[in-house]
C-alpha positions, -999 to +999 in steps of 0.1 A: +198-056-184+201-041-154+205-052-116+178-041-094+172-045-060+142-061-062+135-063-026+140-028-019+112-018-048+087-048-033+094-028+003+092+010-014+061-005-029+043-015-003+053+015+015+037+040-011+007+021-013+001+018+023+016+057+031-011+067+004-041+048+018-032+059+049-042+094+043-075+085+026-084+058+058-074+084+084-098+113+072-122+077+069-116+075+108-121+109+113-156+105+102-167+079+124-153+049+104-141+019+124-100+017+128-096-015+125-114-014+090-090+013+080-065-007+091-073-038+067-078-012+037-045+000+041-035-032+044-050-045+013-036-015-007-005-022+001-007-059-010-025-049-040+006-025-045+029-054-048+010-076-064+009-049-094+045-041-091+056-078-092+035-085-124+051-053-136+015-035-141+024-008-124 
């Protein structure tokens, strides 16, 4: 029905995802968490945020 960008929403998703797991991981690293493991959970958000927005969960 209608043309979407699908690109651009697969980017804008990964971006949310990542921007809002950012916050929670750097108050993580704040408290003496490992970066590098805030890193890969920021990470995984994100790819869990596309995953969920290909399959049209989300």
């Amino acid at each position: 029905m209608y043309n979407k960008n699908t690109d651009k929403d697969l980017i804008g998703a990964a971006l949310t995802a990542a921007l809002g797991a950012g916050i929670v991981t750097s108050f993580a690293v704040s408290q003496g968490q490992h970066p590098l493991i805030a890193l890969g959970i920021t990470a995984l958000a994100a790819l869990f945020g596309v995953i969920c927005h290909k399959s049209d969960l989300i």
